[in-house]
N, CA, C and O atoms as CSV, one atom per row, in Angstrom:
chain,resi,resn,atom,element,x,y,z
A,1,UNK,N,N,8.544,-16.464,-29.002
A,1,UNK,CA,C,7.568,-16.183,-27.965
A,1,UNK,C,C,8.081,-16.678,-26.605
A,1,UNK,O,O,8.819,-17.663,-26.593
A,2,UNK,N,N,7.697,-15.979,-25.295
A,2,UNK,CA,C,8.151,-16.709,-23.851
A,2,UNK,C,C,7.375,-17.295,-23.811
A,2,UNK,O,O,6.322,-17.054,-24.402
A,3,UNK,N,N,7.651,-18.626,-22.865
A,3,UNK,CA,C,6.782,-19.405,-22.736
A,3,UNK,C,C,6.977,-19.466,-21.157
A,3,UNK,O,O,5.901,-19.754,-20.633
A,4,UNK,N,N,7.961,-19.296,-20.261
A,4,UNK,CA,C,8.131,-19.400,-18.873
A,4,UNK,C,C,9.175,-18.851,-18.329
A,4,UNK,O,O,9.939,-18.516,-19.235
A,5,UNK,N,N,9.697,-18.527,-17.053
A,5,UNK,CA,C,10.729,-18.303,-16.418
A,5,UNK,C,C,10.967,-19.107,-15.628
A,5,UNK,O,O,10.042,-19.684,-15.056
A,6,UNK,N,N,12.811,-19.508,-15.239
A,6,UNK,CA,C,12.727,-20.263,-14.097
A,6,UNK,C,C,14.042,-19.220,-13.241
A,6,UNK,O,O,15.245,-19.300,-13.488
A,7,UNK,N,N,13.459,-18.371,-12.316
A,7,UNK,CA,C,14.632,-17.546,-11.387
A,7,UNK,C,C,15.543,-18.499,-11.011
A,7,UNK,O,O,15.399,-19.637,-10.566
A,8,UNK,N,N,16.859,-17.593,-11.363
A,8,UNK,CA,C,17.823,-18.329,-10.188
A,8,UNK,C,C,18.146,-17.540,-9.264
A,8,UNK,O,O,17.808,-16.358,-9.325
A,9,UNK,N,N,18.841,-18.016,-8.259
A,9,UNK,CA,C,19.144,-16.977,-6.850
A,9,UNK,C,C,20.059,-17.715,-6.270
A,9,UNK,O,O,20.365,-18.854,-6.622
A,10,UNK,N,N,20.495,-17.143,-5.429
A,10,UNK,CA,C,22.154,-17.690,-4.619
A,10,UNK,C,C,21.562,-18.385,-3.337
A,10,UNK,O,O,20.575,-18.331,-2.603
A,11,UNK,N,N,22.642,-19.011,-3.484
A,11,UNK,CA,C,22.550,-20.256,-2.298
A,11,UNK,C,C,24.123,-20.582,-1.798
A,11,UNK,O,O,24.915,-20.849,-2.702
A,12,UNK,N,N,24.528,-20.577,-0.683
A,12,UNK,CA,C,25.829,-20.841,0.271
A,12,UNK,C,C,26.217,-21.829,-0.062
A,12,UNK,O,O,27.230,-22.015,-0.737
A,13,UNK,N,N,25.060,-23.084,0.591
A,13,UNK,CA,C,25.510,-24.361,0.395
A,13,UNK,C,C,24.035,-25.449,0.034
A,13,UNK,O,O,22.919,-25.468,0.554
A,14,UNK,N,N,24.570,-26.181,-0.947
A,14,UNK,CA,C,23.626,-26.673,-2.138
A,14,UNK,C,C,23.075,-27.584,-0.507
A,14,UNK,O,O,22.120,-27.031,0.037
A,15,UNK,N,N,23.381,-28.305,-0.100
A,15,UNK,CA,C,22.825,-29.481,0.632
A,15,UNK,C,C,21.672,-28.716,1.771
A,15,UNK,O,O,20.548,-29.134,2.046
A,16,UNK,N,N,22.193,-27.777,2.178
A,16,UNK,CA,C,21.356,-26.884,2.974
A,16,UNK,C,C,20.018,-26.198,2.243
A,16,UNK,O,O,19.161,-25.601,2.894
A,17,UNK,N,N,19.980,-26.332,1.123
A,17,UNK,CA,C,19.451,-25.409,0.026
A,17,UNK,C,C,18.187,-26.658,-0.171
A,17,UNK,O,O,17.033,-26.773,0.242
A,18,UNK,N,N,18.924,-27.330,-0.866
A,18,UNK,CA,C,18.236,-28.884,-1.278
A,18,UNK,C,C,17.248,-29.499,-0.170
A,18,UNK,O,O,16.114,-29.921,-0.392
A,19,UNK,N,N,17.936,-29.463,1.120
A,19,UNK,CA,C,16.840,-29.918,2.022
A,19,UNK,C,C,15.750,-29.382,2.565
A,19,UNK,O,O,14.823,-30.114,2.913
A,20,UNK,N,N,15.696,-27.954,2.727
A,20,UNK,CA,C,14.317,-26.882,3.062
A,20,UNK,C,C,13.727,-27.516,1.947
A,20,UNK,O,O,12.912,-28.400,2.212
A,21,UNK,N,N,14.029,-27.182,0.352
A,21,UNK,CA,C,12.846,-27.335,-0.655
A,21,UNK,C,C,12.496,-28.455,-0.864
A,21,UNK,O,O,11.341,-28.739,-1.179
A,22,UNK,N,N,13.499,-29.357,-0.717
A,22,UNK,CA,C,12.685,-30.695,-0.739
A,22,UNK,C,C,12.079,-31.243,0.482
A,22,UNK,O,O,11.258,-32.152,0.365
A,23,UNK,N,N,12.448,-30.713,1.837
A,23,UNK,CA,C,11.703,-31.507,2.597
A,23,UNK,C,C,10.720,-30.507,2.780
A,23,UNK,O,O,9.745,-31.053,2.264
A,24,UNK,N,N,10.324,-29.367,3.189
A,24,UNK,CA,C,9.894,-28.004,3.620
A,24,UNK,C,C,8.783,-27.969,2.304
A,24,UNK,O,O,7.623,-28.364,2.423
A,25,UNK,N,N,9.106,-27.662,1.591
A,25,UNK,CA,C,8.295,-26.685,0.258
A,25,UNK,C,C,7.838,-28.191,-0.535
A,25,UNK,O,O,6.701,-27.998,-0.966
A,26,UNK,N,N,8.190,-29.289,-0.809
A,26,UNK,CA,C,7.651,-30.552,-1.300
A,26,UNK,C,C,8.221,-30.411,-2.914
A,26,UNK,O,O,7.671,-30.957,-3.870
A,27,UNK,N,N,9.718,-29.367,-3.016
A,27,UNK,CA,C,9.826,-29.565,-4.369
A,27,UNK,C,C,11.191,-30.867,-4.800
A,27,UNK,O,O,11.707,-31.263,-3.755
A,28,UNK,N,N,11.659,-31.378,-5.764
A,28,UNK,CA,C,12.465,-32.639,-5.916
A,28,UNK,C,C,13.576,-32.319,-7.122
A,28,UNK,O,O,13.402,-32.086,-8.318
A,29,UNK,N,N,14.295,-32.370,-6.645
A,29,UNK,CA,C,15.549,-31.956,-7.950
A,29,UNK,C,C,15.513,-32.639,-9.019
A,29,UNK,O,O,15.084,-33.787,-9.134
A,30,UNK,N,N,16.074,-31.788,-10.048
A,30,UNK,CA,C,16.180,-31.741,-11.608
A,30,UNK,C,C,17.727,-31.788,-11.837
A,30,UNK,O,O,18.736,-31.495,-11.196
A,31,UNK,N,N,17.362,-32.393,-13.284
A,31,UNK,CA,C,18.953,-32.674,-13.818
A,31,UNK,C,C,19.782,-33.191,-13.073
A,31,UNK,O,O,19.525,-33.449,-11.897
A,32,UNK,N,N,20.883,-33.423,-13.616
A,32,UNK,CA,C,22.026,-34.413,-12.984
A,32,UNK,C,C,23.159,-33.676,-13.274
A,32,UNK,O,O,23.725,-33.518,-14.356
A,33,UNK,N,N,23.584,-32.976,-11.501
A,33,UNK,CA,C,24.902,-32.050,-12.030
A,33,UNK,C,C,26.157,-33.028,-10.358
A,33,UNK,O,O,25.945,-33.579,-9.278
A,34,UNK,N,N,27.008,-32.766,-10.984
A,34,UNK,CA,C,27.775,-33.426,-10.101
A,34,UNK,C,C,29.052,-32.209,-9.651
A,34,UNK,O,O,30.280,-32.296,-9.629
A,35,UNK,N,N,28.205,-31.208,-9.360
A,35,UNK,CA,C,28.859,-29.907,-8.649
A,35,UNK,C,C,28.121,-29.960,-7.547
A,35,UNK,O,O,27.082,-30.549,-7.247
A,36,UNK,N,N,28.968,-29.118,-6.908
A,36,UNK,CA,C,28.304,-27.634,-5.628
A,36,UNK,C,C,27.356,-26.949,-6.448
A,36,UNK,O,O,26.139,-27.068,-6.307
A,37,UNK,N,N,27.972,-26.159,-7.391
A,37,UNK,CA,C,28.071,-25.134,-7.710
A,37,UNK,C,C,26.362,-24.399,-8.360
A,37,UNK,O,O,26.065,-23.233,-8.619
A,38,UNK,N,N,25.496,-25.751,-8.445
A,38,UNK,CA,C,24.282,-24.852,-9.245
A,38,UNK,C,C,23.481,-26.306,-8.566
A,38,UNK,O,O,24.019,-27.163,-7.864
A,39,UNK,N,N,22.171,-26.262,-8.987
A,39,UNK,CA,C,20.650,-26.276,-8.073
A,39,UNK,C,C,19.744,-26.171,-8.938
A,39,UNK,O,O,19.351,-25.015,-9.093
A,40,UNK,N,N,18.863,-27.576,-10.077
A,40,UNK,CA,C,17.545,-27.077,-10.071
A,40,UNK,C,C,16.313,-27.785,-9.691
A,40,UNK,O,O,16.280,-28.964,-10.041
A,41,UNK,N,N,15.464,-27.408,-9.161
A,41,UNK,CA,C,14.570,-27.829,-8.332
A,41,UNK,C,C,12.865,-27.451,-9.033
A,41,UNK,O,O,12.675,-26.367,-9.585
A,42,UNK,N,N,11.883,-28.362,-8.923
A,42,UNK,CA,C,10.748,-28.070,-9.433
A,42,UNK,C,C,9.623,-28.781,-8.507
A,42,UNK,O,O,9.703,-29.630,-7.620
A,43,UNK,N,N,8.734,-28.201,-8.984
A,43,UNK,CA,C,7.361,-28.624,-7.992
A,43,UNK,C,C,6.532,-28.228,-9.330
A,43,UNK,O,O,6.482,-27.292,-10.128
A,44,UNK,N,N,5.980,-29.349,-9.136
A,44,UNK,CA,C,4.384,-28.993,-10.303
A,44,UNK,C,C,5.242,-28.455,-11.168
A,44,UNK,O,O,6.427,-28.767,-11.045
A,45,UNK,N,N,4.764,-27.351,-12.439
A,45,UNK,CA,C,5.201,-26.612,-13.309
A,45,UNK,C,C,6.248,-25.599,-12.469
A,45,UNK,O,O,6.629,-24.587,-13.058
A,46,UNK,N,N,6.649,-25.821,-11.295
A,46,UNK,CA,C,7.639,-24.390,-11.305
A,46,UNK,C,C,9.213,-24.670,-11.464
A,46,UNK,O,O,9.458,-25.853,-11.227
A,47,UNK,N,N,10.234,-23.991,-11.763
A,47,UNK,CA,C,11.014,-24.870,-11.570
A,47,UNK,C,C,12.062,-23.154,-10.867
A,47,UNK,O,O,11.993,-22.043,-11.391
A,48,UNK,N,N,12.863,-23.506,-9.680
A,48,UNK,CA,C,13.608,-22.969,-9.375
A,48,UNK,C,C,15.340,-22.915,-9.310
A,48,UNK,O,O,15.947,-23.590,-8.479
A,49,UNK,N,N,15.851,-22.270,-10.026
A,49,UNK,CA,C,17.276,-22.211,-9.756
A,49,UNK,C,C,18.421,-22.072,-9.075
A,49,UNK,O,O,18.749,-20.947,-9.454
A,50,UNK,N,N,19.328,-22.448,-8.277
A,50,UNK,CA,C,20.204,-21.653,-7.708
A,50,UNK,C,C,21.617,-21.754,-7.914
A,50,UNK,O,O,21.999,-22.889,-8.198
A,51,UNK,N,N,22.591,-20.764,-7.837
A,51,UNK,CA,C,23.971,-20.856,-8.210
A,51,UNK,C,C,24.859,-20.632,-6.773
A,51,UNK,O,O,24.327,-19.883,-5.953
A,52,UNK,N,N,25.612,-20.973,-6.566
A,52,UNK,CA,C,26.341,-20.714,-5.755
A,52,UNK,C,C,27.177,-19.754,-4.905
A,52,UNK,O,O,28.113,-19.219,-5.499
A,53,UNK,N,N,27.037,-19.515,-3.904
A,53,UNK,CA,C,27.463,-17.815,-3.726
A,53,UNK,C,C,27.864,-17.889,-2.505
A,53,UNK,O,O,27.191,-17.366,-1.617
A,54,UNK,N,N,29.036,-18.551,-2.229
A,54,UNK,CA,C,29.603,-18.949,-0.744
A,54,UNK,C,C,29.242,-17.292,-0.038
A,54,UNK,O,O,28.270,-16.911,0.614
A,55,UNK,N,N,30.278,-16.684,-0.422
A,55,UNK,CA,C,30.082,-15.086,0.652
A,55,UNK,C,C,28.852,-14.435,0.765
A,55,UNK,O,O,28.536,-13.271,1.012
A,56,UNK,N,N,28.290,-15.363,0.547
A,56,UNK,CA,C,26.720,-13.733,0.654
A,56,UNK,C,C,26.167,-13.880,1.680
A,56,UNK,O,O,25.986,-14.997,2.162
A,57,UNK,N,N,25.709,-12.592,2.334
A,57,UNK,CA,C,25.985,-12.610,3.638
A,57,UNK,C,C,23.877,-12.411,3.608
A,57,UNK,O,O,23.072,-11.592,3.165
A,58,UNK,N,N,23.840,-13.384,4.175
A,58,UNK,CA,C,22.192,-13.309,4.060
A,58,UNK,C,C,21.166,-12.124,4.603
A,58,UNK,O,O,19.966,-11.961,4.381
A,59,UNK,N,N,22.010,-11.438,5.323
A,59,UNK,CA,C,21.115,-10.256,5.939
A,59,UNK,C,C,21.215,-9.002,4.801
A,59,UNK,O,O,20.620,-7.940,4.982
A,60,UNK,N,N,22.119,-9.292,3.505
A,60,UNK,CA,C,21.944,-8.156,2.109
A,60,UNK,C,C,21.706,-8.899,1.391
A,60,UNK,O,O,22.330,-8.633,0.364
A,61,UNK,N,N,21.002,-9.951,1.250
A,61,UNK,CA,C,20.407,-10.463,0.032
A,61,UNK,C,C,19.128,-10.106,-0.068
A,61,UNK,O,O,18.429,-10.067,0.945
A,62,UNK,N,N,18.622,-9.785,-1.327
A,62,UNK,CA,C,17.162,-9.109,-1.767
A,62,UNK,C,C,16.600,-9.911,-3.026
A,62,UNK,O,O,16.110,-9.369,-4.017
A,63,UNK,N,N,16.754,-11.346,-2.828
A,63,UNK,CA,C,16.798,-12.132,-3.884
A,63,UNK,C,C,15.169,-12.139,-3.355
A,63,UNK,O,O,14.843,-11.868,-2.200
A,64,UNK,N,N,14.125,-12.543,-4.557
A,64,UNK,CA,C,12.857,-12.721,-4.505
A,64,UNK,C,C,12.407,-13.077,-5.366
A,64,UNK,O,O,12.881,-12.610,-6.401
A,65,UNK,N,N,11.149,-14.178,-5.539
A,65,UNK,CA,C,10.409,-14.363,-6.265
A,65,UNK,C,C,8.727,-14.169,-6.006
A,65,UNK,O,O,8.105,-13.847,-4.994
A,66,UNK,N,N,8.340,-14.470,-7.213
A,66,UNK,CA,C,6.585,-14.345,-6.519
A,66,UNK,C,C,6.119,-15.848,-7.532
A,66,UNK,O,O,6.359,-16.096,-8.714
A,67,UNK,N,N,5.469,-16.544,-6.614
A,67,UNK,CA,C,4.902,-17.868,-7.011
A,67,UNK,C,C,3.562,-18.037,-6.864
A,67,UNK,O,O,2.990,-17.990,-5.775
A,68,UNK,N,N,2.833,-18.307,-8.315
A,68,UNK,CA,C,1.341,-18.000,-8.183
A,68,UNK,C,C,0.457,-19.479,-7.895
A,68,UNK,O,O,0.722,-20.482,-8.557
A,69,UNK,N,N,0.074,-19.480,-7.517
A,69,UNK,CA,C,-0.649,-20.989,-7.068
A,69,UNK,C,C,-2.235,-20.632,-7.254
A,69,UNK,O,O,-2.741,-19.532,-7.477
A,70,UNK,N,N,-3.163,-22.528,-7.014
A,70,UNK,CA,C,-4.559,-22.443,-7.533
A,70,UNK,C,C,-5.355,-23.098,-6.422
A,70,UNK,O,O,-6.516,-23.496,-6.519
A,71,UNK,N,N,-4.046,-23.198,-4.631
A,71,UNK,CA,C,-4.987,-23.963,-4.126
A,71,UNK,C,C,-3.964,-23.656,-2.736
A,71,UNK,O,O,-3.427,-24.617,-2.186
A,72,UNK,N,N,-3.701,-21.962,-2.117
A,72,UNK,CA,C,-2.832,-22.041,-1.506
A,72,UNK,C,C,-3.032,-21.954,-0.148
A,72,UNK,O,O,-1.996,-21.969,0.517
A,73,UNK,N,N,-4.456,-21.836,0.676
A,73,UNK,CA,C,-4.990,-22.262,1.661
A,73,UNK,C,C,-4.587,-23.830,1.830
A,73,UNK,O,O,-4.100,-24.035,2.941
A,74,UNK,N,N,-4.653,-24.780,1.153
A,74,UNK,CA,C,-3.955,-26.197,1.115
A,74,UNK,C,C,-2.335,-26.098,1.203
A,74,UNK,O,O,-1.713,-26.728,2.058
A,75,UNK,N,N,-1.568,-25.075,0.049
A,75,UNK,CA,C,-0.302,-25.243,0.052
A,75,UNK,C,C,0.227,-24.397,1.585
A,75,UNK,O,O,1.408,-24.101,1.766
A,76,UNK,N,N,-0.710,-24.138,2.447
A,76,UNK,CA,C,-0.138,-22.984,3.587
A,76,UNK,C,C,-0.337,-24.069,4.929
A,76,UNK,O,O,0.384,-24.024,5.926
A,77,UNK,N,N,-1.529,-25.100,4.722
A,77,UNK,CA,C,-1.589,-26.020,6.069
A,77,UNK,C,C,-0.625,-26.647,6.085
A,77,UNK,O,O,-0.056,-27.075,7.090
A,78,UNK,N,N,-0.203,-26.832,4.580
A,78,UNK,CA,C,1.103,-28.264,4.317
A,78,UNK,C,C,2.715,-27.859,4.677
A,78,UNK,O,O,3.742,-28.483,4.943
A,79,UNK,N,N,2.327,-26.479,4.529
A,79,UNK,CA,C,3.304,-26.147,4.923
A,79,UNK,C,C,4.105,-26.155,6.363
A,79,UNK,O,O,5.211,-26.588,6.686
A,80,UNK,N,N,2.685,-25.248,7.337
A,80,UNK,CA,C,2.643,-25.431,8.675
A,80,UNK,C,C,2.537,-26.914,9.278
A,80,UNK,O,O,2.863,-27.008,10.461
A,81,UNK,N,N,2.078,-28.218,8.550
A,81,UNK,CA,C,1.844,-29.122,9.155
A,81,UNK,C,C,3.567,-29.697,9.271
A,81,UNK,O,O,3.962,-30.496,10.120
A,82,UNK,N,N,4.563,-28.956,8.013
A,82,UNK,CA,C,5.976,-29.065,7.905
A,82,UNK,C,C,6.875,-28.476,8.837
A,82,UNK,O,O,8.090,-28.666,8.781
A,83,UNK,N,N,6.129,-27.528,9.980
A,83,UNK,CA,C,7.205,-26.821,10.560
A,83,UNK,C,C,7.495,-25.599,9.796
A,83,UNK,O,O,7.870,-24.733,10.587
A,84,UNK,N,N,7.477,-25.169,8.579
A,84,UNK,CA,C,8.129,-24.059,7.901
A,84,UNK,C,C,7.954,-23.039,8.379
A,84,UNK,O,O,6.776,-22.686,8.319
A,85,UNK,N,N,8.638,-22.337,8.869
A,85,UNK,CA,C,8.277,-21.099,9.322
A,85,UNK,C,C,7.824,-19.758,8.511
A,85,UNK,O,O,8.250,-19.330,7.438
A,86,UNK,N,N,7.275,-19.472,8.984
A,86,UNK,CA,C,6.167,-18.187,7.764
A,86,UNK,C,C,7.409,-17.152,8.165
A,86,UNK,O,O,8.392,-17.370,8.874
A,87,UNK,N,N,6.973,-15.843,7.391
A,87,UNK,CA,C,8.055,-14.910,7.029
A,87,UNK,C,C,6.904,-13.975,8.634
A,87,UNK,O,O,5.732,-14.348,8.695
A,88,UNK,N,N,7.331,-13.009,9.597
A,88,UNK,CA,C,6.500,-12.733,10.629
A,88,UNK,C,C,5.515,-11.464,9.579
A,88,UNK,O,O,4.325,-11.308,9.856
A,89,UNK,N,N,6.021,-10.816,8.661
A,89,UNK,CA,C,5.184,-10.162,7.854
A,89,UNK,C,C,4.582,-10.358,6.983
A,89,UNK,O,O,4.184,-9.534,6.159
A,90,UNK,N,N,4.358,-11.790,7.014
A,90,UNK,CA,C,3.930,-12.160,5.360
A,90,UNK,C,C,3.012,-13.699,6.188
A,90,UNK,O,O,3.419,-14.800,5.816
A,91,UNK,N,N,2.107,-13.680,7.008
A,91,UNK,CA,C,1.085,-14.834,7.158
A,91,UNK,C,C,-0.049,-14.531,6.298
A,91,UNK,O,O,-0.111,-13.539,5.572
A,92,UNK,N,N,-0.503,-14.987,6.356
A,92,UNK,CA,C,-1.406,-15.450,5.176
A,92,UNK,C,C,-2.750,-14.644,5.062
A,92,UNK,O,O,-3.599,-14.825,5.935
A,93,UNK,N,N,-2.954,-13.903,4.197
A,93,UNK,CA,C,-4.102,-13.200,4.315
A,93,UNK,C,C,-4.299,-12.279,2.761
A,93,UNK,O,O,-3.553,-12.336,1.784
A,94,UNK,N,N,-5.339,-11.590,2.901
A,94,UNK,CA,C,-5.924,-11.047,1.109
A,94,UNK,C,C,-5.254,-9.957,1.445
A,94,UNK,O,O,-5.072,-9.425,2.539
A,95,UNK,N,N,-4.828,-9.627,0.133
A,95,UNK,CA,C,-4.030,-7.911,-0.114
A,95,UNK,C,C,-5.301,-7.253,-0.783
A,95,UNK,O,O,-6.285,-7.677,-1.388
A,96,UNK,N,N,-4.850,-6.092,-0.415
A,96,UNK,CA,C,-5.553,-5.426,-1.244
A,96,UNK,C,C,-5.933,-5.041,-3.145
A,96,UNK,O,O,-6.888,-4.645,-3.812
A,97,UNK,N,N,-4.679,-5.412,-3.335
A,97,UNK,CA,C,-4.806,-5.944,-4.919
A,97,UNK,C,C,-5.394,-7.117,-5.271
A,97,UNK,O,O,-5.492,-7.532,-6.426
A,98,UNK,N,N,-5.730,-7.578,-4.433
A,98,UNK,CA,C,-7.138,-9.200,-5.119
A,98,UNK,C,C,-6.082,-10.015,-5.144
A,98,UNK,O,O,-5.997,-10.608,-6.220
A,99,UNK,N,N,-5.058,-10.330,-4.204
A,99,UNK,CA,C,-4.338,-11.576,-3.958
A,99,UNK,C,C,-4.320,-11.973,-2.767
A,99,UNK,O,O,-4.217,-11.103,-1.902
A,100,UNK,N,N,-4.433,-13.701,-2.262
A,100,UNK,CA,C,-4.284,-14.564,-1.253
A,100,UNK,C,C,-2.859,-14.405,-1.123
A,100,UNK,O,O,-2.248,-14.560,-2.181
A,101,UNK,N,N,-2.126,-14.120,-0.042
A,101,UNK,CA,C,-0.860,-14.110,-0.281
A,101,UNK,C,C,-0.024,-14.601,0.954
A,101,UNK,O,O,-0.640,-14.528,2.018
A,102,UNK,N,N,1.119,-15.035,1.016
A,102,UNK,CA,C,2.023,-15.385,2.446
A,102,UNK,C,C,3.651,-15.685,2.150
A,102,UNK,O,O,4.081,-16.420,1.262
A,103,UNK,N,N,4.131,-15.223,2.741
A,103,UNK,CA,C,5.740,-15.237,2.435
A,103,UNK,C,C,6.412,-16.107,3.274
A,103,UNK,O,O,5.776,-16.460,4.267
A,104,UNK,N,N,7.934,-16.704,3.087
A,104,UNK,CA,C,8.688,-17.361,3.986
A,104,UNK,C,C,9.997,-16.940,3.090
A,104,UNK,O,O,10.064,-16.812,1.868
A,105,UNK,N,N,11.243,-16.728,4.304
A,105,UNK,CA,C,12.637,-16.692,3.622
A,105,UNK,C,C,12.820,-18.449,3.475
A,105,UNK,O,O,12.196,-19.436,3.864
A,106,UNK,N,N,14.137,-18.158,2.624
A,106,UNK,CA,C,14.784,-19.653,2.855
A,106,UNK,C,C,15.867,-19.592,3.436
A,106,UNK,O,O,16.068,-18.533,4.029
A,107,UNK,N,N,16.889,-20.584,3.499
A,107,UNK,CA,C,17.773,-20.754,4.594
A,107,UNK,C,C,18.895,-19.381,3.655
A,107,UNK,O,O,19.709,-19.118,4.540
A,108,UNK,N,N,19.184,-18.703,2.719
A,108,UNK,CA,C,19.893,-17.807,2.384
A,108,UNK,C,C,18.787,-16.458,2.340
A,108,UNK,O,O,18.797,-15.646,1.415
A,109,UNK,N,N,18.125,-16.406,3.163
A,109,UNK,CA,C,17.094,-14.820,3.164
A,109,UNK,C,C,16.188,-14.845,1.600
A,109,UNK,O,O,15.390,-13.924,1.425
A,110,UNK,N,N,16.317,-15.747,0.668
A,110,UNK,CA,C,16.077,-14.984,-0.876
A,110,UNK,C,C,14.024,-15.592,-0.150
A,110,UNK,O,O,13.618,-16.612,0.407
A,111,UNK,N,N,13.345,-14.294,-0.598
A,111,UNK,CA,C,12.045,-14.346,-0.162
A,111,UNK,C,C,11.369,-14.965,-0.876
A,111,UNK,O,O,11.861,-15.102,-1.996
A,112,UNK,N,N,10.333,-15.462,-0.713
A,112,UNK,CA,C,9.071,-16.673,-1.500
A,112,UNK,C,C,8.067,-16.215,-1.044
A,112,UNK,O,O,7.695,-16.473,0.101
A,113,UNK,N,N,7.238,-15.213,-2.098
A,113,UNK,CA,C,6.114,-14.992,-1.827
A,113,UNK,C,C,5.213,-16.103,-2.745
A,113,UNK,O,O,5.433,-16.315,-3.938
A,114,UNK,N,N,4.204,-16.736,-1.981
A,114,UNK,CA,C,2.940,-17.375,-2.658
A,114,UNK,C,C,1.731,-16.671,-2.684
A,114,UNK,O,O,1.063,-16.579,-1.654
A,115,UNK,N,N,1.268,-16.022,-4.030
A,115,UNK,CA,C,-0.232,-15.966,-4.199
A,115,UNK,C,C,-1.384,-16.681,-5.117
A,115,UNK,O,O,-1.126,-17.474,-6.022
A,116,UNK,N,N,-2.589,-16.303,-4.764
A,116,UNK,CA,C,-3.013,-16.970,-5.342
A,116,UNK,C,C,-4.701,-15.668,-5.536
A,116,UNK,O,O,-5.173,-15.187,-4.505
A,117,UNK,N,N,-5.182,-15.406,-6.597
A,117,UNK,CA,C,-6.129,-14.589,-7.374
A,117,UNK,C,C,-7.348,-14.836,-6.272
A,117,UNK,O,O,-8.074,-15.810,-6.073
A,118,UNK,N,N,-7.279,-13.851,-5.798
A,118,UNK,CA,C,-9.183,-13.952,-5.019
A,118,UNK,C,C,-10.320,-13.568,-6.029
A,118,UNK,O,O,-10.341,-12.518,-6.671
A,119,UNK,N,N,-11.310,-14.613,-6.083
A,119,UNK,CA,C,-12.519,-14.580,-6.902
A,119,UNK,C,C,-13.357,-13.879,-6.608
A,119,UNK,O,O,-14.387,-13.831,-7.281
């Protein structure tokens, strides 16, 4: 049976990578790797991956995830109270499919959408 996914996605350089999510997004690294080369990172139950991908040129990356949250009017002030910059098409507002939703790239373009189920 699945029980979860954890995406991975490319990242240039791990230290650049490491500091948006941990200082920016409030998530704290996992495992103990003593490379460049890979990245895993978690917040609450999520846990995110990344591998290494010196050449990728961030304006063709189409890396994405969608991250569902239970309290993201809170996770969107904390964000802004961080500086993070919102994605300019993706601030925060209801879709029409019955989701709270708001996007931000990270420092390699790969997109982070957060929603969260309107009642």
């Amino acid at each position: 049976m699945l029980t979860e996914i954890n995406p991975k996605m490319p990242m240039r350089d791990k230290s650049v990578t490491k500091n948006f999510y941990t200082n920016k997004l409030g998530f704290r690294e996992i495992g103990n790797f003593e490379t460049d080369d890979y990245l895993m990172l978690q917040k609450d139950s999520i846990q995110i991956h990344f591998f290494k991908f010196k050449e990728l040129d961030p304006t063709l990356n189409y890396g994405q995830v969608y991250i569902r949250t239970d309290d993201i009017d809170n996770f969107f002030q904390t964000l802004i109270g961080n500086k993070t910059e919102i994605h300019p098409n993706g601030y925060l507002t209801n879709k029409p499919w019955g989701q709270r939703e708001f996007s931000l790239l990270d420092p390699d373009s790969n997109l982070l959408t957060f929603g969260q189920t309107i009642d």
